[in-house]
Each structure stands twice: as structure tokens, then as C-alpha cells.
N, C-alpha and C positions, 0 to 999 in steps of 0.2 A: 065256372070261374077260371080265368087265364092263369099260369103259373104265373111269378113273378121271373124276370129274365135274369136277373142278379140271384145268384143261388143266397140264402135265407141258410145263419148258421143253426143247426137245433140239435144240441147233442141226444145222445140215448137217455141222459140222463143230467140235469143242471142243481147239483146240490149247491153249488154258491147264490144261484136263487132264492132256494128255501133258507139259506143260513142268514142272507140280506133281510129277511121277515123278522128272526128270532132274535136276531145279533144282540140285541138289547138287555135279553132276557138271558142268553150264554155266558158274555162276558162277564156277568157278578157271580154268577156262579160254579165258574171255572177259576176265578181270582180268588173265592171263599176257597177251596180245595188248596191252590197254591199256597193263603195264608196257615193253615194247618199245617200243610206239608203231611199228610194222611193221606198218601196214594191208593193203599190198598185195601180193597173189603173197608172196613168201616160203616158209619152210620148213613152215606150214603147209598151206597150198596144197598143194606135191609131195607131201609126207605125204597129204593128201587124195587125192592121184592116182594115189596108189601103193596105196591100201587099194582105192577103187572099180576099180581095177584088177584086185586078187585076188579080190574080190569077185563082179565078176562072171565072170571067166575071162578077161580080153583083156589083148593084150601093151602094151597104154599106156593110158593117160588125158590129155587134155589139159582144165585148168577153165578155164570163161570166164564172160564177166558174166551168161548167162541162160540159158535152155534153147532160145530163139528164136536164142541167135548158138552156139549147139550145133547147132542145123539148120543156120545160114547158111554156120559157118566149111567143113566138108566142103566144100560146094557151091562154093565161094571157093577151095578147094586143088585138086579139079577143074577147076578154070580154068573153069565154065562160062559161057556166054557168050549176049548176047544171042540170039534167035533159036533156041536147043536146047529140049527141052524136058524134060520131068520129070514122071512120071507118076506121083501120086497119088489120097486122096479127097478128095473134098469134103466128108465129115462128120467134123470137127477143130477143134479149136483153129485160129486164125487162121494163128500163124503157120507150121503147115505150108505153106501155101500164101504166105502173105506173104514167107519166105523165099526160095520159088522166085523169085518177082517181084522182088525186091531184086538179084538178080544177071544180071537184064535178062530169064532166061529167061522160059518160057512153060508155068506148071499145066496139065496135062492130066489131068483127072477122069476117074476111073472108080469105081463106085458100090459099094458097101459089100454084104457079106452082110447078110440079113434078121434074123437071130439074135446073131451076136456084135460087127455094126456095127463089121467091120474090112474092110480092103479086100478084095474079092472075085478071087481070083488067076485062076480063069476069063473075065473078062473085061481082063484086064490085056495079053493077048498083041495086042489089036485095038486098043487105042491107040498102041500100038508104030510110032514111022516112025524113016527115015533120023539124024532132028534127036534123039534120043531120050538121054537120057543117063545117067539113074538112076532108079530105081524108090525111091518114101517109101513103107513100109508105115508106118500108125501102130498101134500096139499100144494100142488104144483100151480104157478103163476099167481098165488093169490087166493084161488078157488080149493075147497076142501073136496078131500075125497068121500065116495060115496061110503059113509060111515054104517051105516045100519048094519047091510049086511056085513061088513067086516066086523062088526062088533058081532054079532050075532055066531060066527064063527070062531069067531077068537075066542069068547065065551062059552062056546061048546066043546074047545078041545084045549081050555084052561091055559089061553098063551097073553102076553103081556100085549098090549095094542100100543105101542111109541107112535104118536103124529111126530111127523115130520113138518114141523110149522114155519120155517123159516122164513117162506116168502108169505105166511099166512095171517101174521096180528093182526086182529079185527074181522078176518072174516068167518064168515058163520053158517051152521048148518043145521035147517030147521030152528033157527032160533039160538041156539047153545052155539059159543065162540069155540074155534082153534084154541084148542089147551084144555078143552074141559070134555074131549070126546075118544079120549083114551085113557089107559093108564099112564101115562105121562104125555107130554110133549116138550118138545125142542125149538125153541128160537132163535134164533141166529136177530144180531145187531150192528150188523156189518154194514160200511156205509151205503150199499146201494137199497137196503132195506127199507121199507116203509115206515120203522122206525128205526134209524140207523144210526151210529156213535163218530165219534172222530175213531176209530180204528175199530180191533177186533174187539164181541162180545158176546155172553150168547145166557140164557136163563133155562131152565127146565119147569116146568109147573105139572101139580100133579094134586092131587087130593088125598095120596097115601103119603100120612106122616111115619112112616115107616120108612119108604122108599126116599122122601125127603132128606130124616136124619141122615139117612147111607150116604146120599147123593153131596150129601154138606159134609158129611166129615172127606169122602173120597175126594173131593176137591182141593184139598190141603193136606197132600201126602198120607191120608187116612188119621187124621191125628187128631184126637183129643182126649183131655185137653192138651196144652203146648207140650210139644215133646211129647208125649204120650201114642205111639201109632199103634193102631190096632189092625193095619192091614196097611197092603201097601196100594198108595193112590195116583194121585196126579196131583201137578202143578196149575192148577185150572181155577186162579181168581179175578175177579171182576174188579176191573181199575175204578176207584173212585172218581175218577175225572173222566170216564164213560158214563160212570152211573149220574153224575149229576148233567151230566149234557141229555142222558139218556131220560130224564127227571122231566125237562125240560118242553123235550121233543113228545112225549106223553102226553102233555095236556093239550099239545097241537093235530095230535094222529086221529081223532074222529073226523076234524075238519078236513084235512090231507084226503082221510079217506073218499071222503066226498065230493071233493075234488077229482080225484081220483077217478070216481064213477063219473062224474061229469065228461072228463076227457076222452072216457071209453064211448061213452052215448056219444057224443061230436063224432070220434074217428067212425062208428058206424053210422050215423047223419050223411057224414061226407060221403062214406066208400057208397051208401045208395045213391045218396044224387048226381055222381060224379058217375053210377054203372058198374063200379067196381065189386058189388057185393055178389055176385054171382062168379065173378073169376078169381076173387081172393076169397079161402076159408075164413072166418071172422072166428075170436074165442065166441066161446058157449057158455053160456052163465046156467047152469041147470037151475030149473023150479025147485026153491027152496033153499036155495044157496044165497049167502051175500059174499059177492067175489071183491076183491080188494086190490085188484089190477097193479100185483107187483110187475108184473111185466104185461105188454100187450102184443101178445103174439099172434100172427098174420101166416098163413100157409100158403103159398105157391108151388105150383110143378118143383119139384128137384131137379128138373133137367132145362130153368133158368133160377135156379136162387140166387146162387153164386153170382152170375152176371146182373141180376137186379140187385145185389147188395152192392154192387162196385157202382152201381150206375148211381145209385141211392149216396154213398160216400163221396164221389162226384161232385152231386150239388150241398156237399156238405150237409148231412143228413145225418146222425150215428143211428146206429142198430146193434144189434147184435144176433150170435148163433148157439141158442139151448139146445140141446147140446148135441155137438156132433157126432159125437161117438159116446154110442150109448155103453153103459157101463159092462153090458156082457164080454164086448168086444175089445174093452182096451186090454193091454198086453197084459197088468199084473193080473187079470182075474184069467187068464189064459189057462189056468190047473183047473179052474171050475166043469171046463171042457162045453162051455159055449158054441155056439157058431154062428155064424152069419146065417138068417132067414128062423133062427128061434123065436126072435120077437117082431114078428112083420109090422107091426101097430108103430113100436119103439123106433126100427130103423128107417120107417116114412116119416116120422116127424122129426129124425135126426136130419134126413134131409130136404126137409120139405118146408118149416118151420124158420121166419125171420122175424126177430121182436122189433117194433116200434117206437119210436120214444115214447114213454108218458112217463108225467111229475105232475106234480098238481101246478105250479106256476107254468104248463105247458100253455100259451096263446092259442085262439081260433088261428089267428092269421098264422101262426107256425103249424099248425094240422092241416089248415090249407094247405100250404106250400107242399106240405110232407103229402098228401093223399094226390094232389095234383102233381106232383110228380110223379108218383107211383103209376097214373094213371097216365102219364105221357109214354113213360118205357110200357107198360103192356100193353097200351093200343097202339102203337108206333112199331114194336117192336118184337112185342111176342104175343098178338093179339091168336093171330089164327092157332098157333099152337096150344094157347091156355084154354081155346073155347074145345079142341080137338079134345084135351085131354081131360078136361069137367065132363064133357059129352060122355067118356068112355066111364068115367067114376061114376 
């Protein structure tokens, strides 16, 4: 099918779309909060922490201001301590790592599968020392990581397992959801989230009420009851007028989700019939996994990304780039003593890796537009180099 010749606007992401669906359902509930005037924590809140609870299978929820102090507070109730450390990847969001670093420890990277750009459990047992404390998988784009063996490990040398779920609510592994395949996990509720608030937000869930208690008093300065601190914590609470938008956007997110999947099956419908499935790497849904396509990421040569993202913005297309620089190599973790060519996996999909748009009100006819264009610039324009360089991979 022909492109259209008028560029087709489609961002990377259309949350006024999805809000146009809910509106109805937001606005009483966001005026109930303004009639209170109960901004903070409150019965919203627990309500909120009591659905993401059932939701996903775990015996508590605790909410906090972000999905960055949903990584930090666990870490914080482990008491860990300068000098441990915490083995992660380096291909994330910042504050996987940022988190570790905030509580004096010390990120210890290890490098990602080549396919589903999650952490690689085969190389996780060699970073393992004495100082060693928990293992962060991140369930990256949506899709979880290969859990077994990391539990299996973790569980051998008695370390906490933190998911990293941010981009993960709803998806699942062998059956058992994000949140219920560690000792704790972290959700982020940020708006680009698949379920996501009008600002910051983030939840922890876990099935240790132990770690819970900790996790709930740490997030209000350590304190209970009022006044009463018994350690020192953070300011990390969940605004009421998140939690009931967030209330809201809950009884919506199975459908979303499927959605979701719908959009992913179309963009690979297109890229085979259009040719394109052989010169663009497509995501990998691993057997046994249900992926949840926070993001729909698409890999070309590094040596036209760049030029095909500008081409792509052009006809008014958004995208985006996960991440560029992967976290061994930005400056502040420069004392860890990193270097360029440590994580070969990490820095090919730092440059190699351009996300898609998908939402679930994404149209055929805007995937059209978006894969046929794609497919104008590669065969137009970097046809013989992509087949040169698939050939050589």
C-alpha cells in the first residue's frame, strides 16, 4: 500500500486520546478529592493499594511519590549499606542504577540478552561477591526478565530479588504477573506508563509484611506513629488525586492491554507484508512470557539510526531513543571504572534501538502510514547497506 503524500501526524505517544475515552469517569473523581481537600495519602491511596494488590497477586502494596523511590524504598528497608553491592543492567532507565547509588552502595552491571534487552541470567552468577545483596532485574519494554534462573540464584546466595517493573503492569511470566516474581517490585505511574497518573507516582508490592511495615513507615520520614520517628526516611507520598485517577485508569488497563497486543501483531502484519521483517529486528516475545508493549522497539544499523529517525520526524512520526547511553558510561558512574566495550549487548542496542509509537487508540491507517514510511527510507535510501549488514550479523 502507497504512503499517503500528506505526512499523517502520530505521536510516540497520544495520552489525550486515551483521556477523551475516560473523561467521564475522571472528572467525578477528581472533583470528589478537590471536595475534601485530602490531597495526601488518605483513603484513596489504600484503596489504590489494595486493588494493585489483587491485581497483581501480592500480599501488600505500599504507594510512594515515584517509581524511582519504589526502587529506592526496598533498598532502604534492607538496610543496605555503603560498600554492598547490587547487581543489575546497565541498559535502563537511570534510576535503576541511580537508586543503587543513593543508598551509598555500589551498581554492579551485567549486560543484557541480545533479543529481549533484559538482563542476561547467565552471566549474573560472575558478578556475585561476598558484598553482594540483591539482584534488579528490569522487565524492560514491557516484557519480564528471565526470572527462574535469577531466582534460582538469588536464592542460593541468599540476595533480595527487586523487579524492576516500571514498564511491566500486567505482564507475566509463566503465568505469575510483575510483582509477584521477587521479593519485592517497583512500579513507576508516570504518565507514559501503561498505567499512568497525571504526574509522578510509583507503588512497591511485595508479599513480605515485614518489608512492607518498613517500606510504609520509611516513606513518611520514618515515623510512627505522628511525630514519633524511628529512623530517618523519606518524603515519598502518594497524592490522592493520583491515586484516584490511578483508581480509575485500573479498571481500564486489561483492555489497554490488549490493545496493546493488538497494535504489536498489526506493526509485525505490516513490516512482513511490506518486506520489512527481515531488515528491521522486530521485539521478541519469549515462549512463556505475556509482553505488555510499553514501548515498541524496532532495531536498525547504528550507522543509519539517527538519519532514519530525522527522516521519520519529517513526516511527522514521534519516536524515541532507550537509551542512549547506557548507564556504565555516563559520567557520574565514571569511579565504578567502566569502559566502553564492557557491555557489547548494552552498547548495540544503545545505538541501534528506535521505539515506535504504540497506545492502544493507535489506528491501522496510522501503522500504515508509520511502517510505510519506514519502508520508503530503507528501500530508497539505505536499502543495500541494511541487507550488506543483516548478511554479515
Amino acid at each position: 500500500m502507497s504512503v499517503p503524500y500528506e505526512p499523517v501526524n502520530v505521536p510516540a505517544l497520544n495520552l489525550r486520546a486515551q483521556y477523551q475515552t475516560i473523561r467521564d469517569e475522571i472528572e467525578p473523581v477528581v472533583r470528589q478529592v478537590l471536595e475534601t481537600q485530602g490531597f495526601v495519602m488518605g483513603p484513596e491511596v489504600s484503596s489504590l493499594e489494595a486493588e494493585i494488590s489483587e491485581y497483581v497477586g501480592a500480599a501488600h502494596s505500599v504507594g510512594c511519590a515515584s517509581g524511582t523511590d519504589a526502587l529506592l524504598l526496598p533498598l532502604m528497608a534492607i538496610d543496605l549499606a555503603p560498600g554492598e553491592e547490587v547487581v543489575t543492567t546497565p541498559y535502563t532507565f537511570f534510576a535503576t542504577g541511580g537508586s543503587i547509588w543513593r543508598t551509598g552502595a555500589r551498581p554492579v552491571f551485567v549486560d543484557i540478552e541480545p533479543d529481549t534487552y533484559n538482563i542476561d541470567p547467565a552471566k549474573i552468577e560472575a558478578a556475585i561477591t561476598p558484598r553482594t545483596r540483591a539482584i534488579i532485574p528490569v522487565h524492560l519494554y514491557g516484557q519480564t526478565a528471565d526470572m527462574a534462573p535469577i531466582r534460582e540464584i538469588a536464592d542460593r546466595h541468599g540476595l533480595m530479588v527487586l523487579e524492576d517493573a516500571a514498564q511491566a503492569i500486567g505482564a507475566a511470566y509463566h503465568g505469575a504477573r510483575a510483582g509477584t516474581l521477587g521479593t519485592a517490585a517497583a512500579f513507576s505511574f508516570y504518565p507514559s506508563k501503561n498505567l499512568g497518573g497525571f504526574g509522578d507516582g510509583g507503588m512497591v508490592s511485595t508479599d513480605d509484611p515485614v518489608l512492607a511495615h518498613r517500606m510504609a513507615r520509611l516513606r513518611v520520614h520514618g515515623m510512627e506513629p505522628k511525630y514519633h520517628h524511628h529512623e530517618v526516611g523519606l518524603n515519598s507520598r502518594l497524592d490522592a488525586l493520583q491515586a484516584a485517577v490511578l483508581r480509575v485508569k485500573l479498571r481500564h488497563l486489561d483492555d489497554w492491554t490488549t490493545a496493546r497486543r493488538e497494535v504489536a501483531d498489526r506493526y509485525r502484519s505490516l513490516f512482513a507484508s511490506h518486506g520489512l521483517d527481515e531488515l528491521v529486528k522486530l521485539p521478541v516475545e519469549r515462549p512463556g512470557n505475556f509482553h505488555v508493549y510499553n514501548q515498541f522497539v524496532v532495531r536498525v544499523p547504528g550507522s543509519i539510526r539517527d538519519e532514519f529517525r530525522e527522516f521519520l520526524v519529517g513526516r511527522r512520526i514521534g519516536t524515541e531513543i532507550y537509551y542512549p547511553i547506557p548507564l556504565h558510561l555516563q559520567v557520574c558512574f565514571a569511579s565504578l571504572g567502566y569502559k566502553l566495550g564492557d557491555f557489547p549487548n548494552s552498547e548495540a542496542a544503545a545505538r541501534e534501538t528506535i521505539a515506535l509509537p504504540i497506545y492502544p487508540e493507535l489506528s491501522e491507517e496510522e501503522q500504515r502510514y508509520v511502517v510505510g514510511s519506514m519502508r520508503k527510507f530503507l528501500h530508497e535510501h539505505a536499502y543495500a547497506s541494511l541487507s550488506t549488514d543483516h548478511r554479515a550479523a
